[in-house]
C-alpha positions as CSV (number, residue, x, y, z in Angstrom):
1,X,-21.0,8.0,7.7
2,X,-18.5,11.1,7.6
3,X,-16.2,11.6,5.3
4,X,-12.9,9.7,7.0
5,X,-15.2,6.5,7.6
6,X,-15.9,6.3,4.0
7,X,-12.0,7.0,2.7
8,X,-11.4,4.4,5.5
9,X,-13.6,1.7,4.0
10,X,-12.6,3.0,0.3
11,X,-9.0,2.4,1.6
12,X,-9.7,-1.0,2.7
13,X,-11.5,-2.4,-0.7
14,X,-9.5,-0.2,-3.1
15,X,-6.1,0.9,-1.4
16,X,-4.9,-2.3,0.5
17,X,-5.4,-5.0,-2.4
18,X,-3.3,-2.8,-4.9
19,X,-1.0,-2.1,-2.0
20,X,-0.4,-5.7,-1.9
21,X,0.5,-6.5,-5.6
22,X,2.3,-3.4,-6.4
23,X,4.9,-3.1,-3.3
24,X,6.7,-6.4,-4.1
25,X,7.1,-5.1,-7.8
26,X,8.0,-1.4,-6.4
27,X,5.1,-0.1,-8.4
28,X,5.2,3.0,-6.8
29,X,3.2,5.0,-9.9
30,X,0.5,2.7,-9.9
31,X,0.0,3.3,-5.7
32,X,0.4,7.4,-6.3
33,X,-2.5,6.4,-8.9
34,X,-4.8,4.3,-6.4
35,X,-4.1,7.0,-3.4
36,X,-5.8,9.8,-5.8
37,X,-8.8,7.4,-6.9
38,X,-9.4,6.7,-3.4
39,X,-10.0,10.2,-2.3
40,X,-11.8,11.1,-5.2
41,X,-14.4,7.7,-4.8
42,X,-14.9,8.9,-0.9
43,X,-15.7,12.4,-1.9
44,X,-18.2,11.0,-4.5
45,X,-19.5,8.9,-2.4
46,X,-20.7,11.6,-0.3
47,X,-24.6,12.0,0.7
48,X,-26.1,15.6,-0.4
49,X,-25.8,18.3,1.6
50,X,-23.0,16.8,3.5
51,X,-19.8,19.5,3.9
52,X,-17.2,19.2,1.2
53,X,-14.2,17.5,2.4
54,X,-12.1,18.2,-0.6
55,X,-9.5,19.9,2.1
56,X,-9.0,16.6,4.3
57,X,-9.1,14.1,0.6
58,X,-6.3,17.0,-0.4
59,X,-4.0,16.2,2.9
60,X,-4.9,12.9,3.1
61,X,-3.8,12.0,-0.7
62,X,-0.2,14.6,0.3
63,X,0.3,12.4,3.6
64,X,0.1,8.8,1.7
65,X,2.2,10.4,-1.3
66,X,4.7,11.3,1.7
67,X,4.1,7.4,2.8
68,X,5.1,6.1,-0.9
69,X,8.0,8.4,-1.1
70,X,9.6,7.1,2.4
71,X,9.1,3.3,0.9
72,X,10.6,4.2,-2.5
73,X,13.5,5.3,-0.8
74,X,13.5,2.4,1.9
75,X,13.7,0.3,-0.9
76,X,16.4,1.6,-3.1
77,X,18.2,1.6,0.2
78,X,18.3,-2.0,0.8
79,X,18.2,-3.5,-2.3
80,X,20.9,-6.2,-3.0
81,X,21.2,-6.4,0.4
82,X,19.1,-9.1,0.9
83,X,18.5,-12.1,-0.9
84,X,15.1,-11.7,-1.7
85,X,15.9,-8.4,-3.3
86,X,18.5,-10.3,-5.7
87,X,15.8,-10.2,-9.2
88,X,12.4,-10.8,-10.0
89,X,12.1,-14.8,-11.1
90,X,14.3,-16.0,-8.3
91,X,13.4,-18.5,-6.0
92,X,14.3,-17.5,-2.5
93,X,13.6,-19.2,0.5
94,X,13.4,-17.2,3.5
95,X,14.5,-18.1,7.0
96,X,11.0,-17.6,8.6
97,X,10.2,-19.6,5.8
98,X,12.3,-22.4,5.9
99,X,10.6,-25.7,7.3
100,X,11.6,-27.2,10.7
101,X,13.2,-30.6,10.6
102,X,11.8,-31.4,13.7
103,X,7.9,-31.0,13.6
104,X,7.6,-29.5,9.6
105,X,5.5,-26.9,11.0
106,X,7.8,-24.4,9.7
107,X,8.4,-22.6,13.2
């Protein structure tokens, strides 16, 4: 397995769950945090004698911090704009969330 299958699969256990707790609380040092520990697992994960990737972990890790910078400011942008983005606590209901009267299927 080379070096970007492993960050891949890394990504996908690690990266992805954390991804999905933190972004709704805009835990953006947490992610910068998960990023690093997922390059750093991949490149330990490596078998012996394989060629050190630390170059590729290095860009990848600089590209996803890029990623986590765009979001922060795509969120400071928008907030209060929406409803959802009113405060933490609230219940809002969504339109794609709201419940058809006809069938209750919710489309």
């Amino acid at each position: 397995m080379s070096f970007a299958e492993r960050l891949y699969k890394v990504t996908e256990i690690v990266y992805m769950p954390e991804e999905l707790d933190a972004l709704p609380k805009e835990d953006f040092t947490r992610l910068e945090g998960v990023v690093r520990i997922c390059a750093t697992a991949a490149a330990a994960l490596s078998v012996e004698g394989e060629e050190s990737m630390d170059e590729m972990g290095q860009r990848w890790v600089r590209a996803k911090t890029k990623d986590l910078e765009f979001l922060k400011k795509m969120f400071l942008s928008v907030r209060g704009t929406f409803k959802a983005s009113l405060g933490e606590g609230e219940d809002v209901e969504m339109a794609w969330e709201k419940k058809s009267e006809k069938d209750g299927s919710g489309q």
